[in-house]
N, C-alpha and C positions, 0 to 999 in steps of 0.2 A: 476604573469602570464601575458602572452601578451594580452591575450582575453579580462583582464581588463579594456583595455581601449576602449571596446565597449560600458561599459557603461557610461551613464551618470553624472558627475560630481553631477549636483543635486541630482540624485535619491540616490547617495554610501552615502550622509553626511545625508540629511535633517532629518534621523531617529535614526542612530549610537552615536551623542553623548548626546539622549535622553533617561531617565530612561523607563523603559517598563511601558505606564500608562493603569490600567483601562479600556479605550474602546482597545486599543491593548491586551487583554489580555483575555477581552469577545470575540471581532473577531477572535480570535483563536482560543476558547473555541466551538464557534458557528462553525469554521470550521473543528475541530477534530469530533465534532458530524455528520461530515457528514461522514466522514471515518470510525466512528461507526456504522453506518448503512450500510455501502459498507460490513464494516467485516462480521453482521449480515447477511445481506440477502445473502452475497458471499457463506456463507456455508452452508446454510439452506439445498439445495439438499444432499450433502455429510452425514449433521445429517438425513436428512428423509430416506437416503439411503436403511437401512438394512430394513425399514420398509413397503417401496414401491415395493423391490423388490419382498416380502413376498407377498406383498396382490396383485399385479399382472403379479406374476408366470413369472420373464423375467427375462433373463440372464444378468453378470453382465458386457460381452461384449457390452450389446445395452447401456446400462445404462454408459458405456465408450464413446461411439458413442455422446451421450447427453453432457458431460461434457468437451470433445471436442469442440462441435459448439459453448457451450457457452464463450469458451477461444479463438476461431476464433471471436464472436462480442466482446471479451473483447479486443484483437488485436487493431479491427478494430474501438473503442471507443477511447482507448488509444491515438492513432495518429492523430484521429479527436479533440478529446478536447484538446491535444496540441496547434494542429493550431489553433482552435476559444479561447483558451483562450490567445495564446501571438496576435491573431488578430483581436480579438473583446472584450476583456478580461475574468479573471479567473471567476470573482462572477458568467458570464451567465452562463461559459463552466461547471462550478459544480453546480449549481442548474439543470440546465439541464439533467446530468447527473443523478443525485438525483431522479427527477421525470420521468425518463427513468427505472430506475429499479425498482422505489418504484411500477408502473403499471405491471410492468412484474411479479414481486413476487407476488401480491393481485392477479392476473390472475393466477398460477403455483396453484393457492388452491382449482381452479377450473376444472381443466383441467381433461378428460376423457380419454385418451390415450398418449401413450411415445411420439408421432409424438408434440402432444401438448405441450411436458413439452420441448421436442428439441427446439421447437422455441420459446417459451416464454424463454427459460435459452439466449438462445442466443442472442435475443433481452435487456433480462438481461446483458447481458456480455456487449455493447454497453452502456449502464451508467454507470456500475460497472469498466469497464478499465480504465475510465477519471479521475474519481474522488482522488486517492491516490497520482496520479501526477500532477492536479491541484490544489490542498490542500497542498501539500509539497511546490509548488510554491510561492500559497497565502500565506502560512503560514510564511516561507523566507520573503518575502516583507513586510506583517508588525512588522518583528522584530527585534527592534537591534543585530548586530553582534553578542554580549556578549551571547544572548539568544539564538541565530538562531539555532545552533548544537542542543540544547534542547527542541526546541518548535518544531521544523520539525521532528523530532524523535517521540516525545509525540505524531503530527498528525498522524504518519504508521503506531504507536503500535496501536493507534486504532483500528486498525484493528483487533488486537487482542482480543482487550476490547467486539468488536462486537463477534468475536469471541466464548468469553468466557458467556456472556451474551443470543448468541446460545444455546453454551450446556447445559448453565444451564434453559433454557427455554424450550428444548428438550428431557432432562431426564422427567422432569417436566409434559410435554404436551402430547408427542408421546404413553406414556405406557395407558393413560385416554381415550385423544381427538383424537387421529392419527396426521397422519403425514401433512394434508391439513391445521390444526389450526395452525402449524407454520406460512404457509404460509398469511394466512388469518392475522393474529396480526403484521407478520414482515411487509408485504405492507401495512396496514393501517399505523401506526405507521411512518412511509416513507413518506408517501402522506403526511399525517396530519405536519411535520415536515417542509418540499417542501414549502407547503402555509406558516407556518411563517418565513422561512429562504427569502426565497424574498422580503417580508417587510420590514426587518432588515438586513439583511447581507452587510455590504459596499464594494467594490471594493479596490483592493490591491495599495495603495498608490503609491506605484515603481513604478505598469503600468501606473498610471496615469501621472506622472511626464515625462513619457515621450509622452503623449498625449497632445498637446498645446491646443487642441479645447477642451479637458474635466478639462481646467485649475481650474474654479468654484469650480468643483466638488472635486475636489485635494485640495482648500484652506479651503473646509467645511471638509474632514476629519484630513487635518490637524488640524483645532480648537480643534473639537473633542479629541485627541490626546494629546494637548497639546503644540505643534511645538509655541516657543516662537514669530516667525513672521512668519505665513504661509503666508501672503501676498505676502513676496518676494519669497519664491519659487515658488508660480503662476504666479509671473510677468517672474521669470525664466524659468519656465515651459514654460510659452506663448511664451517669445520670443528667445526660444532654441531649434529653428526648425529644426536641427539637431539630437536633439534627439527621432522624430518621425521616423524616416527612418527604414523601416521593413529588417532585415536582412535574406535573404535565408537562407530552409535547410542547404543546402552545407556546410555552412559552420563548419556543426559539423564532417563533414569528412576532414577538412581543415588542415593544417599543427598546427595549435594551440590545436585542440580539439581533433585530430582523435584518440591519442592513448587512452585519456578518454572512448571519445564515446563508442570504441570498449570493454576494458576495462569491464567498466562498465556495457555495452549491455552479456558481457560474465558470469561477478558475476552475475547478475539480473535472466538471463536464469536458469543457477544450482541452484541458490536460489528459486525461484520461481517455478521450478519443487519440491523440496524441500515440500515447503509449503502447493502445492496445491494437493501433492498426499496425504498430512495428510490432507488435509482439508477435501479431496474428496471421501479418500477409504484406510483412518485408524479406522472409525467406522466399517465398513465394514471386514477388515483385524480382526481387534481385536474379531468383531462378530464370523467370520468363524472358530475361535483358538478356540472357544468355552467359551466366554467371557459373558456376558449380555449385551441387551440394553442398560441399564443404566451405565454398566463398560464401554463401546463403547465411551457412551457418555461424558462421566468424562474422558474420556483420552484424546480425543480431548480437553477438558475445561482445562486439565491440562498444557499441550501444551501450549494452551493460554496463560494460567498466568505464566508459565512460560517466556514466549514470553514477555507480559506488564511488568514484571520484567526486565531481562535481558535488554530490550531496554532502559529501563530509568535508570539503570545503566551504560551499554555503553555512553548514550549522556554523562553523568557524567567524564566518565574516558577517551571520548573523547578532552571534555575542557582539564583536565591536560597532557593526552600524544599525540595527535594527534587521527586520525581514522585511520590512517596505522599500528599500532600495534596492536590495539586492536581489529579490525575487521579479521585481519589476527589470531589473537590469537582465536578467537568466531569461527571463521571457522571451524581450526583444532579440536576446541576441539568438537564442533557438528560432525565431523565424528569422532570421538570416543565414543563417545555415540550413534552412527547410528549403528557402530560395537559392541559394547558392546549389544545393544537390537536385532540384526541379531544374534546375539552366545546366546541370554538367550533363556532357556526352557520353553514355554508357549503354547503350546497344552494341548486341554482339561481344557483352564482357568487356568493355574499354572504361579505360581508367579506372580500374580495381583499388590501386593503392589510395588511390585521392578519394573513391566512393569511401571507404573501409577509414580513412582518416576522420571525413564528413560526419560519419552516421557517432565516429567515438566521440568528434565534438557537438552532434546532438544532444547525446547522454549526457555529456558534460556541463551542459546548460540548461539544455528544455528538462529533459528527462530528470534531473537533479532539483530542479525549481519543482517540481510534483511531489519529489520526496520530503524537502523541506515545508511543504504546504498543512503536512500534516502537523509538525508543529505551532503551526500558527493556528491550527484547529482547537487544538490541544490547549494552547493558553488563551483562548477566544469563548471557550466556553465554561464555566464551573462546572465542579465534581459532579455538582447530581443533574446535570446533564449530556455531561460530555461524551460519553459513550454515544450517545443517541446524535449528538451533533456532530459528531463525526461520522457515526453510521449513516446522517441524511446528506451530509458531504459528500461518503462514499456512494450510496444512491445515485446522486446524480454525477459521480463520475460514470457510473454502472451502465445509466441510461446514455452517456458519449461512447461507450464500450460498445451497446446495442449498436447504434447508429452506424460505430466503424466496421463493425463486425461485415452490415449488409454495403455499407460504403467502399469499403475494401475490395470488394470484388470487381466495382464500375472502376474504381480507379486506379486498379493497375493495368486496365484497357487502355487508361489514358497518357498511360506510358511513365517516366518520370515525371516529368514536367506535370502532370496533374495530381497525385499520388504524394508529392512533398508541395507543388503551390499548394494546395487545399491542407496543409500541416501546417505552411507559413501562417496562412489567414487562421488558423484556428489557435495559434502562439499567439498570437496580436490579441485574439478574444481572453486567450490567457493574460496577457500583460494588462488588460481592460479591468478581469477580476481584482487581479492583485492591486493595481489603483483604486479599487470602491471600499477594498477592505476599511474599516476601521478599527478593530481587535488586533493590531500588529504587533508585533513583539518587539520589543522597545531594546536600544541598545542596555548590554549586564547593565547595572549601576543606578539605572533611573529608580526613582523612589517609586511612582506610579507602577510600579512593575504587577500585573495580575499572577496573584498564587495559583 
């Protein structure tokens, strides 16, 4: 692709024909846990949902209204930890983000009115939107190619991981403690996590390579590492003062990227409407069918693991065939299973096992085809812009988030049958994205392969 040659000759080799060692493989470890914690605290309202709304008698339009603002700060995070992570680097823009929401969650377990949980969610949404796209980035930059498709996949599903770790903390807590002990354990938990990841967490190799004046700091995580002469890629780094030059937005609208950008901006939105109307108001939907807390809760969990599945299969079967087929394939077959659980009978709690089966082969297709997306964002865009193009990706899932948040509310009126048809049609606009793509990640092997 032409975009290639935006980057820097040092940053495509100095790690590619290097085995994955040890501290690459903790640094990643350390940055998928932060995306664990974005999953958790992300849904934490959506599980307290059925239970808040009980104990303070409010309709589930305000309670739409609330999950809204928080996907206008998740927006408006998105696009900022873009910028500060490809202009000041990834390590701040995600810890940042990390200790942005881990305060707004420990704060939500306190709060005495909906006006209170509106703006702490939405100040939540502001860490919470950064982090998945600057993680897929960091993530990218310290791995070799051979891994890249599989470790930036591993960092999205966590989301799921967080996810699933919700529900099952939720079945668990909400029927004993209420619905504020989520709150209270998921932000501590956040914080306490924030203070040691600053300690430890290193800065993404790539960005530094093309920082000449943080050359030092590039040849100490190279050691680390392993890089058989880091020395010279910091003498390279230092005097390849071309490779500091900040490249504008614009150019993701440019004749190279545009049709990605858009592309991708288009899968992201249906997908992420997708996800976040289960995230948000399928405990809720499943409740008013006549379901239990606890069933509520296990179906969202189920989702999940279906989700952690499905994506670490895809990363898999994208090494051998590309991510043009197989995310086209994960699409369709998520809106068939949107339709199949829109056409199943489940009033008055009927047919729980087949619901609870459905929702885990959602995850496992629709749900898992999102995670994998990030990858293909990830090798769609070059270093000195990627952060930001996936921040504008993330954006416009943001604004499908918006949309579901107020959507959610009219369509669990509409009973099943409206609440997953309206998930089928917006898979299909999913599997539309994933067709205009042209930045695909080409099966291992191919020589064209974008660093």
């Amino acid at each position: 692709m032409a975009v290639a040659t935006i980057d820097s000759s040092s940053s495509q080799s100095m790690l590619d024909d290097l085995p994955m060692s040890a501290f690459q493989l903790w640094s990643v470890l350390m940055i998928a846990a932060t995306v664990i914690l974005d999953g958790l605290d992300n849904q934490m309202l959506g599980l307290a949902a059925p239970s808040l709304l009980k104990q303070w008698g409010i309709g589930r339009e305000a309670l739409g209204s609330v999950f809204a603002l928080g996907f206008v700060g998740m927006a408006v995070g998105t696009l900022t930890s873009g910028w500060v992570g490809d202009r000041f680097g990834r390590r701040g823009a995600l810890i940042i983000g990390v200790a942005i929401f881990g305060v707004a969650t420990l704060l939500t377990g306190f709060a005495d009115a909906l006006w209170q949980v509106a703006i702490l969610k939405m100040l939540a949404g502001v860490g919470l939107g950064g982090v998945p796209g600057t993680a897929s980035a960091m993530i990218a930059e310290f791995t070799p190619v051979r891994w890249r498709s599989i470790a930036v996949t591993f960092g999205v599903v966590c989301v799921s991981i967080g996810g699933i770790l919700g529900g099952i903390a939720a079945a668990l807590i909400l029927p004993g403690l209420g619905w504020r002990w989520l709150f209270y354990i998921g932000g501590t938990a956040t914080l306490l996590f924030v203070a040691w990841l600053w300690s430890v967490l290193p800065e993404s190799p790539r960005y530094l390579a093309q920082r000449p004046d943080r050359a030092d700091e590039l040849e100490h995580i190279l050691r680390r590492i392993g890089h058989p002469d880091p020395a010279s890629v910091r003498h390279q780094a230092h005097t390849t003062r071309d490779a500091v030059h900040y490249e504008p937005m614009r150019k993701l609208f440019g004749p190279a990227l545009l049709r990605d950008t858009m592309a991708l901006s288009i899968a992201m939105f249906s997908g992420m409407f997708m996800i976040y109307l289960m995230f948000n108001w399928a405990p809720t939907m499943l409740n008013s069918a006549g379901f239990g807390l606890q069933t509520a809760s296990l179906g969202l969990t189920s989702f999940n693991m279906g989700g952690t599945t499905g994506a670490m299969i895809a990363s898999l079967a994208i090494i051998r065939f590309g991510s043009r087929p197989v995310l086209i394939l994960m699409a369709v077959v998520g809106a068939s299973v949107c339709a199949t659980l829109a056409l199943l009978p489940i009033d008055g709690g009927r047919n729980e096992g087949a619901v609870l089966a459905c929702l885990g082969a959602l995850g496992l297709f629709a749900s898992a085809a999102q995670s994998a997306m990030f990858a293909v964002g990830a090798h769609a865009f070059p270093t000195v812009l990627r952060a930001r193009g996936l921040g504008l990706m993330g954006a416009a899932g943001r604004a499908g988030a918006i949309v579901s948040a107020i959507a959610g509310a009219i369509l669990i009126g509409w009973s099943n049958l409206g609440f997953f048809g309206a998930l089928a049609a917006l898979m299909l606009l999913n599997a539309i994205g994933f067709i205009a793509v042209r930045g695909h990640i080409p099966p291992l092997g191919r020589k064209d392969m974008h660093i």
